[in-house]
PDB file of N, CA, C, O and CB in Angstrom:
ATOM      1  N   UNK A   1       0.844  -1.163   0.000  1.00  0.00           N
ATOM      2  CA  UNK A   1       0.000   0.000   0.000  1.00  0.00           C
ATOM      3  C   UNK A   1       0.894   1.233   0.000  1.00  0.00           C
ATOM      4  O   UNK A   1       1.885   1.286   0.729  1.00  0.00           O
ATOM      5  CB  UNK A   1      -0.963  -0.006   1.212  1.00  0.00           C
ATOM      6  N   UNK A   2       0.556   2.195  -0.793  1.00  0.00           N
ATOM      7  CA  UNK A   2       1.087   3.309  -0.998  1.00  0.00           C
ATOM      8  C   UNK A   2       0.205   4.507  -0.805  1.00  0.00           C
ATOM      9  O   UNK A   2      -0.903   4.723  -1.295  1.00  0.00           O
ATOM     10  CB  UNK A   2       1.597   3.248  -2.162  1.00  0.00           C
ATOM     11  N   UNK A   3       1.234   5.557   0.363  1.00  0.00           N
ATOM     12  CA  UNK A   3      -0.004   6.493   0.736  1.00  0.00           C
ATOM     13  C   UNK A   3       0.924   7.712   0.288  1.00  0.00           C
ATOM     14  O   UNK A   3       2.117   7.811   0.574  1.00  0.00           O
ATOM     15  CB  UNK A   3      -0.699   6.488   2.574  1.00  0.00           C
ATOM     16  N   UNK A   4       0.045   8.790  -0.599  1.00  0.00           N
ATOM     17  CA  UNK A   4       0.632   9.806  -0.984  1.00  0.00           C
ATOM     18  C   UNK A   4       0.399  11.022   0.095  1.00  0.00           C
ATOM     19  O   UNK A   4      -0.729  11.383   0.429  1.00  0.00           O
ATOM     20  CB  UNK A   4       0.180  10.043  -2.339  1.00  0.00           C
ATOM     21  N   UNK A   5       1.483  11.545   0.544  1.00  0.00           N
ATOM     22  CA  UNK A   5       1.528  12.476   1.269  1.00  0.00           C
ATOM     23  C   UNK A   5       2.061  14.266   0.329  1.00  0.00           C
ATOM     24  O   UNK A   5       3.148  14.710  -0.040  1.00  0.00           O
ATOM     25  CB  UNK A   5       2.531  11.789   2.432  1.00  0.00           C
ATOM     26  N   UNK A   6       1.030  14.654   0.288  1.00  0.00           N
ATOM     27  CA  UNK A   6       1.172  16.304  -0.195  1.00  0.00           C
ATOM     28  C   UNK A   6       1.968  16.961   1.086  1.00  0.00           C
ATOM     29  O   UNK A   6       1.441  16.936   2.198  1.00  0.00           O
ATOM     30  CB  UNK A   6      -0.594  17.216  -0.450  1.00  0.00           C
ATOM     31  N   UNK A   7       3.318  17.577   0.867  1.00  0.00           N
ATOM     32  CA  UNK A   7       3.652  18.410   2.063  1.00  0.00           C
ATOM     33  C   UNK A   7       4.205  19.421   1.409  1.00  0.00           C
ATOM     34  O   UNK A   7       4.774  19.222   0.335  1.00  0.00           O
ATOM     35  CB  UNK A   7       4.564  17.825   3.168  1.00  0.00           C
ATOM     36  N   UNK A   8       4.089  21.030   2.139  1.00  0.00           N
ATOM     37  CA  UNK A   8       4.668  22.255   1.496  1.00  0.00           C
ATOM     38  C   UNK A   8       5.879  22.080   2.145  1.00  0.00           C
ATOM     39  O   UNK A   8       5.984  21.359   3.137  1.00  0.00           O
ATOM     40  CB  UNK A   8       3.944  23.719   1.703  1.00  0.00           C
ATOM     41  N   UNK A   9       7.027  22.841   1.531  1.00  0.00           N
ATOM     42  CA  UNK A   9       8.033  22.774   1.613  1.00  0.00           C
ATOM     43  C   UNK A   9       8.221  23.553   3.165  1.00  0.00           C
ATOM     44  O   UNK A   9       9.147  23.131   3.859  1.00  0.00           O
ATOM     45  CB  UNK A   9       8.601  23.217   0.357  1.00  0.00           C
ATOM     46  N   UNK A  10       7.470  24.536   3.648  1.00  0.00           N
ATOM     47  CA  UNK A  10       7.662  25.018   5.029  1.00  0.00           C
ATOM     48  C   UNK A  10       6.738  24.115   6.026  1.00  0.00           C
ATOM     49  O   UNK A  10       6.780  24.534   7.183  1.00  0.00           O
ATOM     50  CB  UNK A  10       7.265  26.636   5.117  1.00  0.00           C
ATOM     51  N   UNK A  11       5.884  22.930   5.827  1.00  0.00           N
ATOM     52  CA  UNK A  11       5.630  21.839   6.371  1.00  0.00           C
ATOM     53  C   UNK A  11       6.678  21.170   6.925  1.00  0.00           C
ATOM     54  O   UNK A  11       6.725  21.088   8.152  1.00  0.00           O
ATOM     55  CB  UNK A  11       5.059  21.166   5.615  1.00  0.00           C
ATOM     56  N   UNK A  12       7.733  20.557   6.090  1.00  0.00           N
ATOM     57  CA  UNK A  12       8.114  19.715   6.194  1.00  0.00           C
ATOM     58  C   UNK A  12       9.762  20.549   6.746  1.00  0.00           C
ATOM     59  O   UNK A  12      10.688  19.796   7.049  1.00  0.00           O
ATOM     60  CB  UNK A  12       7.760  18.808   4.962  1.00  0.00           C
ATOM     61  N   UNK A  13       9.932  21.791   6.809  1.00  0.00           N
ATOM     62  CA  UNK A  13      11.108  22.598   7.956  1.00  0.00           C
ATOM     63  C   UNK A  13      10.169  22.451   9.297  1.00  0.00           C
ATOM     64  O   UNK A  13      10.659  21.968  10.318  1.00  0.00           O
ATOM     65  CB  UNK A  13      11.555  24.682   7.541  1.00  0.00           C
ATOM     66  N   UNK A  14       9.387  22.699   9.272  1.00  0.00           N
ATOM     67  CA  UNK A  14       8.746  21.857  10.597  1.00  0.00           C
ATOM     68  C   UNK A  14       9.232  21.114  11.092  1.00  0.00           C
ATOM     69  O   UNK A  14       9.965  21.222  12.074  1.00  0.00           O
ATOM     70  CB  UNK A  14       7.788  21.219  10.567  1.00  0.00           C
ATOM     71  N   UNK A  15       8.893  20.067  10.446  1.00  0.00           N
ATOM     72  CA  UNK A  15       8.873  18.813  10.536  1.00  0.00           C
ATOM     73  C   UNK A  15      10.899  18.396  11.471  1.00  0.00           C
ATOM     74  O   UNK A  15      11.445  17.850  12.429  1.00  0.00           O
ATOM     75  CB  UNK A  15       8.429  18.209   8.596  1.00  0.00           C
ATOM     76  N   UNK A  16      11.049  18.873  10.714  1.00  0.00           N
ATOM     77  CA  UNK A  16      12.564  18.909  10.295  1.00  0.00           C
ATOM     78  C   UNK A  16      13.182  19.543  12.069  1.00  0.00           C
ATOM     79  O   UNK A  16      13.917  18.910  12.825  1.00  0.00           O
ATOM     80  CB  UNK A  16      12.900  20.304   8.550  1.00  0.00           C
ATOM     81  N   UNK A  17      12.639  20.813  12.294  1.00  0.00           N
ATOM     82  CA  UNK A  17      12.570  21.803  13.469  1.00  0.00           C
ATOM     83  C   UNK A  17      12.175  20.350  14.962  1.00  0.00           C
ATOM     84  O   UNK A  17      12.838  19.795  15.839  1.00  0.00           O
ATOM     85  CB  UNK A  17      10.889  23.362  13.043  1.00  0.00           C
ATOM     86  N   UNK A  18      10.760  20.307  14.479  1.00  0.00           N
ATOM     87  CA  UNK A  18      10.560  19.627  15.802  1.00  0.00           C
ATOM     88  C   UNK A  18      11.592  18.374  16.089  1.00  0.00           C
ATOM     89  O   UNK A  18      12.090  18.166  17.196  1.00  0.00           O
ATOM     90  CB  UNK A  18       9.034  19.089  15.844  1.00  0.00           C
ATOM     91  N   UNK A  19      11.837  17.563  14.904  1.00  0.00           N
ATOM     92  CA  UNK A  19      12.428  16.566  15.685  1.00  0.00           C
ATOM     93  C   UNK A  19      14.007  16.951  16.247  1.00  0.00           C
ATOM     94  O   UNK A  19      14.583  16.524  17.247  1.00  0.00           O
ATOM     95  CB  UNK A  19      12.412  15.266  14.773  1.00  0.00           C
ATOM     96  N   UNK A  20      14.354  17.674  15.477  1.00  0.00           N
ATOM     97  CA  UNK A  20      15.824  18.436  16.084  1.00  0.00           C
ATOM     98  C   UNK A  20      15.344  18.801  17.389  1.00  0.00           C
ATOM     99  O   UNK A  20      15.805  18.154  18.330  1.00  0.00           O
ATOM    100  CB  UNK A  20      16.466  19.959  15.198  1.00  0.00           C
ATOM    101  N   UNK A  21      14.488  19.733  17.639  1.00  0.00           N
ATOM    102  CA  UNK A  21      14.660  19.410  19.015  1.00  0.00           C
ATOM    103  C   UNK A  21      14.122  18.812  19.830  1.00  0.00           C
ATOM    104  O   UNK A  21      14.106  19.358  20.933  1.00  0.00           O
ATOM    105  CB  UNK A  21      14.723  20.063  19.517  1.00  0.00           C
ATOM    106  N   UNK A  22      13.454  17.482  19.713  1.00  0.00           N
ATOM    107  CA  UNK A  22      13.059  16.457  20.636  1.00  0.00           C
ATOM    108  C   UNK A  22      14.639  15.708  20.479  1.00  0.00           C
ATOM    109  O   UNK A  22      15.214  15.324  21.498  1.00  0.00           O
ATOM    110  CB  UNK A  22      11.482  15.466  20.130  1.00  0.00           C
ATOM    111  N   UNK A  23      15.325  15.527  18.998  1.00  0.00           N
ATOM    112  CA  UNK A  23      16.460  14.490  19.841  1.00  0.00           C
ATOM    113  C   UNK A  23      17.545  15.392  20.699  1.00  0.00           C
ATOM    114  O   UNK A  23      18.544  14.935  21.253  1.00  0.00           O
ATOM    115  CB  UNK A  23      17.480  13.449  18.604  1.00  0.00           C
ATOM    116  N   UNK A  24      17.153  16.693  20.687  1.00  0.00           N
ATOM    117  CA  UNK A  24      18.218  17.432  21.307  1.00  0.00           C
ATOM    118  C   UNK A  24      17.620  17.368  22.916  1.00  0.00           C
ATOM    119  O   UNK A  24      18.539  17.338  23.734  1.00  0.00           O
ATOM    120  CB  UNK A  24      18.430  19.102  20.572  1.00  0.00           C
ATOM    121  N   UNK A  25      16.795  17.352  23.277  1.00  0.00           N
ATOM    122  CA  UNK A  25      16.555  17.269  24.437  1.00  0.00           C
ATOM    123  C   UNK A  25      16.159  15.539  25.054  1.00  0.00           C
ATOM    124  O   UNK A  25      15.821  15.332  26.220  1.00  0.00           O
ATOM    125  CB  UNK A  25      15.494  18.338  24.539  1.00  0.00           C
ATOM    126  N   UNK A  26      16.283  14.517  24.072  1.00  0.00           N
ATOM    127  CA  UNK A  26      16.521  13.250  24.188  1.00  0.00           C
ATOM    128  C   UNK A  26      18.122  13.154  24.644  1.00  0.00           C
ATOM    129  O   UNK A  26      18.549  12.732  25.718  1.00  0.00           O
ATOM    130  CB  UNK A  26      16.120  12.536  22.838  1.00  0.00           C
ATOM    131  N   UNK A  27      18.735  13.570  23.728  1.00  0.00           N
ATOM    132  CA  UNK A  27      20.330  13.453  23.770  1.00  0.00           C
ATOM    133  C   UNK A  27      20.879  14.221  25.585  1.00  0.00           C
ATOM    134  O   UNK A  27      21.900  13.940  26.213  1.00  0.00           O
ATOM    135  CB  UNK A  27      21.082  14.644  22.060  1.00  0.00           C
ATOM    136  N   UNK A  28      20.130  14.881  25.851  1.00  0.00           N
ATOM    137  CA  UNK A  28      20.485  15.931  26.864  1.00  0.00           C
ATOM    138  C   UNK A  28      19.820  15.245  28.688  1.00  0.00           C
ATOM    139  O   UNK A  28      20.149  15.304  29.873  1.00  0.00           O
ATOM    140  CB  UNK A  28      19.525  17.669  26.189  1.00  0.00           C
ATOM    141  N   UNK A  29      19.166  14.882  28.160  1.00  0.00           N
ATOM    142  CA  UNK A  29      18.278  13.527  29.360  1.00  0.00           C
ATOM    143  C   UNK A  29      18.878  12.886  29.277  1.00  0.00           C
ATOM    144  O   UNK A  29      19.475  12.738  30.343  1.00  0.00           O
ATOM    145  CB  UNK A  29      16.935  12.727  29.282  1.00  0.00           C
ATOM    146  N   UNK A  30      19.313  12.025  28.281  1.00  0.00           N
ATOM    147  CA  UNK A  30      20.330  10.876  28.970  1.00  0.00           C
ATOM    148  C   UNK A  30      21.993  11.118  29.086  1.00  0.00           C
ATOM    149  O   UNK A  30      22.729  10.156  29.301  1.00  0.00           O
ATOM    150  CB  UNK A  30      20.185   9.494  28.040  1.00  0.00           C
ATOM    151  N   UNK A  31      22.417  12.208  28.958  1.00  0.00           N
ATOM    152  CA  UNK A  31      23.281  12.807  29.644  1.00  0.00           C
ATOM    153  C   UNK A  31      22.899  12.988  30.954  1.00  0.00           C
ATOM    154  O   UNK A  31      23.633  12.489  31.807  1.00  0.00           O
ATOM    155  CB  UNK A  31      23.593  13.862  29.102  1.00  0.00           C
ATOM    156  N   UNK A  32      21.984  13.548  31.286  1.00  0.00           N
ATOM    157  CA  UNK A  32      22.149  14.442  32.101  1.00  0.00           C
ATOM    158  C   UNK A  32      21.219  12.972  33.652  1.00  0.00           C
ATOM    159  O   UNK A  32      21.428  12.994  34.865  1.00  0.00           O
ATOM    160  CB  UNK A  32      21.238  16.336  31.383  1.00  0.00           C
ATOM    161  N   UNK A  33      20.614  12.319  33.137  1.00  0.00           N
ATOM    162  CA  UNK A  33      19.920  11.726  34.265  1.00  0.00           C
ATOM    163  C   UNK A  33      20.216  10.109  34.060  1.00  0.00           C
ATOM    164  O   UNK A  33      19.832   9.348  34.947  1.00  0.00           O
ATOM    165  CB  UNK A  33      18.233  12.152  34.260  1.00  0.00           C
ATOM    166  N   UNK A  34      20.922   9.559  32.851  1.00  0.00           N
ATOM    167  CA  UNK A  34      20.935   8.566  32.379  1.00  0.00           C
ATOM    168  C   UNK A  34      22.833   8.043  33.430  1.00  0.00           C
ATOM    169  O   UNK A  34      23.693   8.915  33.548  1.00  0.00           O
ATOM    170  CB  UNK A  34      20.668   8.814  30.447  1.00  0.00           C
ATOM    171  N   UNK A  35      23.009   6.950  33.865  1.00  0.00           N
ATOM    172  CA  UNK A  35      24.355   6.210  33.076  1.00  0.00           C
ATOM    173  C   UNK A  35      25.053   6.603  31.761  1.00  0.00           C
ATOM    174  O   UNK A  35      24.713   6.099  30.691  1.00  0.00           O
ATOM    175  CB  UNK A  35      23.995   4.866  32.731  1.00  0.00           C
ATOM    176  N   UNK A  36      26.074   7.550  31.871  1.00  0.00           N
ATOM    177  CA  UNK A  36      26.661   7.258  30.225  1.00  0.00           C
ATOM    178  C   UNK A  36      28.167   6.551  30.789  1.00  0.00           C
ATOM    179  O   UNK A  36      28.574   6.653  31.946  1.00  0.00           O
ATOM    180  CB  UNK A  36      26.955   9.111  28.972  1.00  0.00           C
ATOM    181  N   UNK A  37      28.673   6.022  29.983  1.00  0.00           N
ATOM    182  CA  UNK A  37      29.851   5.288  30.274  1.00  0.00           C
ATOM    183  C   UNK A  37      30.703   5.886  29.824  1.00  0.00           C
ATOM    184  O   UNK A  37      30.767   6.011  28.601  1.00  0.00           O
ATOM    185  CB  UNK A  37      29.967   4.094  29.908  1.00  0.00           C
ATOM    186  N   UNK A  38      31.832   6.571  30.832  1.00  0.00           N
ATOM    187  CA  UNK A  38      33.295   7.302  30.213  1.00  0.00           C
ATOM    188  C   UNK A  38      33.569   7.643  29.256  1.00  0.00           C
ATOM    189  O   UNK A  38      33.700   8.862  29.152  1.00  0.00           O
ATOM    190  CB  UNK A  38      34.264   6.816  30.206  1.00  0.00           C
ATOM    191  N   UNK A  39      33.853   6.640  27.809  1.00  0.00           N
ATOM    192  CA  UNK A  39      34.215   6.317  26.954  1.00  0.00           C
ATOM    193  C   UNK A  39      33.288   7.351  25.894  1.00  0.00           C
ATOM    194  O   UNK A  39      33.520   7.764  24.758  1.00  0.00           O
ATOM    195  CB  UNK A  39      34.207   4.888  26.998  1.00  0.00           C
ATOM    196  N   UNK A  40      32.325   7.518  26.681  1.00  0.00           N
ATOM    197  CA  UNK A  40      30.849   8.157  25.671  1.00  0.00           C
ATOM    198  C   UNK A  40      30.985   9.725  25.715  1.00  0.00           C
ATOM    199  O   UNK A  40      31.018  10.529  24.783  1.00  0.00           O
ATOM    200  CB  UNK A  40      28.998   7.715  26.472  1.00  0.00           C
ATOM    201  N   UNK A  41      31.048   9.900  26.946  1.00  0.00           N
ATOM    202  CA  UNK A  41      30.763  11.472  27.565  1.00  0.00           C
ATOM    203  C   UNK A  41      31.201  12.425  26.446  1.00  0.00           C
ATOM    204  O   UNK A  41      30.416  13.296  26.073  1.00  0.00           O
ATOM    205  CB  UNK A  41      31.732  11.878  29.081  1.00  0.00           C
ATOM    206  N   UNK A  42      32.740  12.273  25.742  1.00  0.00           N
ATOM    207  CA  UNK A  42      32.748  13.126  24.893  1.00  0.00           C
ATOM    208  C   UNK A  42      31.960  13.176  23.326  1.00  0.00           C
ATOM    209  O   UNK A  42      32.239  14.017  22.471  1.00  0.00           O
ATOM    210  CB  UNK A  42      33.932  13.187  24.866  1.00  0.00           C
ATOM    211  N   UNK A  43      31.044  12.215  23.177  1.00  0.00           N
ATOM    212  CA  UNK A  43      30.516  12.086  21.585  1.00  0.00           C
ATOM    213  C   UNK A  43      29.426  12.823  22.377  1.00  0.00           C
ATOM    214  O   UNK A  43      29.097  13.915  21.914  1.00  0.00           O
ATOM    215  CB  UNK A  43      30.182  10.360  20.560  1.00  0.00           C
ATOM    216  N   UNK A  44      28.804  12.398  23.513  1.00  0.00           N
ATOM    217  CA  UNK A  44      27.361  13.061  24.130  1.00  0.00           C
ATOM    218  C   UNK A  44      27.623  14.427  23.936  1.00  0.00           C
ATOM    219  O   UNK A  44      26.855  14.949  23.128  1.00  0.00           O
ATOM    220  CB  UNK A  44      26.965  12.768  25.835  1.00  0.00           C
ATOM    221  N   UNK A  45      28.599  15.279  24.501  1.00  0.00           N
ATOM    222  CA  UNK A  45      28.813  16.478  24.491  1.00  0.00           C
ATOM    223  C   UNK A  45      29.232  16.655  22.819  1.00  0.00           C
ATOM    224  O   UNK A  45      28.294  16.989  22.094  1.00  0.00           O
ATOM    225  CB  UNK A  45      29.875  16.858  25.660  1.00  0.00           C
ATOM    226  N   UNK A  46      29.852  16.561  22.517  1.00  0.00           N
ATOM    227  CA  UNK A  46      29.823  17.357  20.940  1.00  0.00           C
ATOM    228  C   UNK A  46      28.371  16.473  20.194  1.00  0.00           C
ATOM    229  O   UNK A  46      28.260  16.988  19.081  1.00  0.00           O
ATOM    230  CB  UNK A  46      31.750  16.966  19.761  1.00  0.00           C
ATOM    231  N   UNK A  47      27.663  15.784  20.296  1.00  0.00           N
ATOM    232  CA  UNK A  47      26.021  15.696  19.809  1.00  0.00           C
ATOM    233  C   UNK A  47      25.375  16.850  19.988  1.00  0.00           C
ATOM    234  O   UNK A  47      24.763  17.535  19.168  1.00  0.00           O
ATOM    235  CB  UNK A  47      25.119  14.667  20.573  1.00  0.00           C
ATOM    236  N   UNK A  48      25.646  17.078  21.634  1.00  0.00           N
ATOM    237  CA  UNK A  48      24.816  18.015  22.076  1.00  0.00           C
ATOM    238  C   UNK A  48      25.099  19.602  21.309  1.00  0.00           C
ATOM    239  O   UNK A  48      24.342  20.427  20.798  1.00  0.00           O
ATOM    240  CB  UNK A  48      25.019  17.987  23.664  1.00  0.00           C
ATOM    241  N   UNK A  49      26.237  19.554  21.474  1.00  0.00           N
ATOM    242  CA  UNK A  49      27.090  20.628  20.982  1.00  0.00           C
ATOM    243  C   UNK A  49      26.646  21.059  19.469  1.00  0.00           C
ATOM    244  O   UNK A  49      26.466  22.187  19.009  1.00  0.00           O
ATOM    245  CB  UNK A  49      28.638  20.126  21.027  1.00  0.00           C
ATOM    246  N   UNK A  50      26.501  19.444  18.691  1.00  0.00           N
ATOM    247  CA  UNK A  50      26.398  19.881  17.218  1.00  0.00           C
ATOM    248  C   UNK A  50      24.869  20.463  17.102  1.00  0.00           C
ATOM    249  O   UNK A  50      24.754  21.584  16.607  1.00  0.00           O
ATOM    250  CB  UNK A  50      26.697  18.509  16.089  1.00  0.00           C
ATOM    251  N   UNK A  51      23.327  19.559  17.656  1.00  0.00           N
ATOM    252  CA  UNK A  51      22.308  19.861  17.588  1.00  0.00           C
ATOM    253  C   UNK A  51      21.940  21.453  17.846  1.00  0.00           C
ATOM    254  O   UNK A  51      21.050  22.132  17.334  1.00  0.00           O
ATOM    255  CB  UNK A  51      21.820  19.004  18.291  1.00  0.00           C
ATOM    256  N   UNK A  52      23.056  21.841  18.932  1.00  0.00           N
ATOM    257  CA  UNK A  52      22.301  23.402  19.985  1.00  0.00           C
ATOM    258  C   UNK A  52      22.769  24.232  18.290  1.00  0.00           C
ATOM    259  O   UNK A  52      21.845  24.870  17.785  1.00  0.00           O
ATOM    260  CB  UNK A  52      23.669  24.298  22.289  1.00  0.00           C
ATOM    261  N   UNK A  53      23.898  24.210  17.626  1.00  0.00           N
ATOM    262  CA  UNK A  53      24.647  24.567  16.573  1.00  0.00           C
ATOM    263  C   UNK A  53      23.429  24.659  15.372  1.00  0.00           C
ATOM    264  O   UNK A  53      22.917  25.623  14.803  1.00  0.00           O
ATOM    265  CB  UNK A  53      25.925  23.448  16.329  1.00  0.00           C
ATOM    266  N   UNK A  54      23.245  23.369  15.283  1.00  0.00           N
ATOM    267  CA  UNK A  54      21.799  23.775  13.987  1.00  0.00           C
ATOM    268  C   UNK A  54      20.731  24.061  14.590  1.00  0.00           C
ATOM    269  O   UNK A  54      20.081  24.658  13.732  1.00  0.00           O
ATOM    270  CB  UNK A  54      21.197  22.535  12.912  1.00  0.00           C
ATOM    271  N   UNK A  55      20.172  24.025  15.444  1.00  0.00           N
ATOM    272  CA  UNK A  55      19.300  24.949  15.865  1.00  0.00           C
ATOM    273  C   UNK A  55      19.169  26.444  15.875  1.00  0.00           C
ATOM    274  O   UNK A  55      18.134  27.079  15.671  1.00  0.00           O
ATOM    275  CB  UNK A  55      19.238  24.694  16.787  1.00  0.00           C
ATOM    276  N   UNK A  56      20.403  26.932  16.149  1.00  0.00           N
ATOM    277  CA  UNK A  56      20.782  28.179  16.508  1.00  0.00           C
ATOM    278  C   UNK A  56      21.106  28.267  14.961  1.00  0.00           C
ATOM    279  O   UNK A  56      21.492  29.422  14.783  1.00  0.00           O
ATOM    280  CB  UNK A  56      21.965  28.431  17.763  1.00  0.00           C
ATOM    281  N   UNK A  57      21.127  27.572  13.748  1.00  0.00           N
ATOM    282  CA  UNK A  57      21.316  28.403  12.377  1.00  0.00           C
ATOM    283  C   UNK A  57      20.166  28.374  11.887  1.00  0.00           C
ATOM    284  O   UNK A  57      20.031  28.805  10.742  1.00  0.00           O
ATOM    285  CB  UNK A  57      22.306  27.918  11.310  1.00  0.00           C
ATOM    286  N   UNK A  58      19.051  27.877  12.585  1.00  0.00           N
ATOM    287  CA  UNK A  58      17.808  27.744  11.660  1.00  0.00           C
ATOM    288  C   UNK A  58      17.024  28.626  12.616  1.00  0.00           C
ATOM    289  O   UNK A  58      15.802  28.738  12.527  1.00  0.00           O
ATOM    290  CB  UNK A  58      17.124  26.076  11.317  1.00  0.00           C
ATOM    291  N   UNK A  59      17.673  29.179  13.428  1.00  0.00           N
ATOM    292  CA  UNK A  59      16.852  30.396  14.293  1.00  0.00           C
ATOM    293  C   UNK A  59      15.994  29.772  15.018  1.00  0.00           C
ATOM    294  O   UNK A  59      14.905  30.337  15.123  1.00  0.00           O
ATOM    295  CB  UNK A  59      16.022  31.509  13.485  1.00  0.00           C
ATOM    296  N   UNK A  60      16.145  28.657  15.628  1.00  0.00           N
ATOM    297  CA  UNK A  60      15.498  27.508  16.673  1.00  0.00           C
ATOM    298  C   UNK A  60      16.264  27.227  18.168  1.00  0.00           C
ATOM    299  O   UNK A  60      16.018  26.375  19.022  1.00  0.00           O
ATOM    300  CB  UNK A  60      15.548  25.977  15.840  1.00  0.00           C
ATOM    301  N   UNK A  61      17.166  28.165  18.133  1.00  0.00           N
ATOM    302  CA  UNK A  61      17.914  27.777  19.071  1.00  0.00           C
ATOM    303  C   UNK A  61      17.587  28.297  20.760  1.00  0.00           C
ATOM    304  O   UNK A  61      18.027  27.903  21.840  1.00  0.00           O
ATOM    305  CB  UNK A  61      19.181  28.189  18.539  1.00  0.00           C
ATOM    306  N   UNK A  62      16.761  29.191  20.434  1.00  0.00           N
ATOM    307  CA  UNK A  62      16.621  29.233  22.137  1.00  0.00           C
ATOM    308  C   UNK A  62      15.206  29.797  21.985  1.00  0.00           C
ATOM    309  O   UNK A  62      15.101  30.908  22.504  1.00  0.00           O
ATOM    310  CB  UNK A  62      17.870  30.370  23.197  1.00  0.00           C
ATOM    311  N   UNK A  63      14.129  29.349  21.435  1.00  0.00           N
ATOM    312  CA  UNK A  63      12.708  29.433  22.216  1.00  0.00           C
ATOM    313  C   UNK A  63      11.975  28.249  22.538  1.00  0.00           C
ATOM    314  O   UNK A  63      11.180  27.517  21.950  1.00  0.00           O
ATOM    315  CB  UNK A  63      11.743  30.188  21.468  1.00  0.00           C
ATOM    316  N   UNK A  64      12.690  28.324  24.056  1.00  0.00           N
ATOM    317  CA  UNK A  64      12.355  26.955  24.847  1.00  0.00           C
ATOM    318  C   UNK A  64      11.084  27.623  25.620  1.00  0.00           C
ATOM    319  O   UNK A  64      10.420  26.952  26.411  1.00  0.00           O
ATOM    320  CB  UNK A  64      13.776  26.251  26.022  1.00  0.00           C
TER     321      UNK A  64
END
């Protein structure tokens, strides 16, 4: 089954917007309340680092 989805192109920066920042504040919870193991801490922090980065170029970056 094939379902055709019509989306405008500022739909789908939406789209694009919200999940950037649900995994940015996914990524930031399990830093922050999770177990991370040594070895990790620095990819967690530059993730975090890279997401806050495109947010802040798509003018998403700080209306929390």
């Amino acid at each position: 089954m094939m379902i055709d989805i019509k989306l405008d192109i500022n739909q789908l920066d939406d789209i694009v917007r919200i999940w950037l920042k649900e995994t940015l504040k996914t990524v930031e919870g399990n830093f922050g309340y999770h177990y991370v193991h040594p070895d990790d801490v620095k990819q967690y922090r530059k993730d975090i680092k890279a997401l806050k980065r495109i947010l802040d170029y798509i003018g998403e970056g700080n209306d929390e």
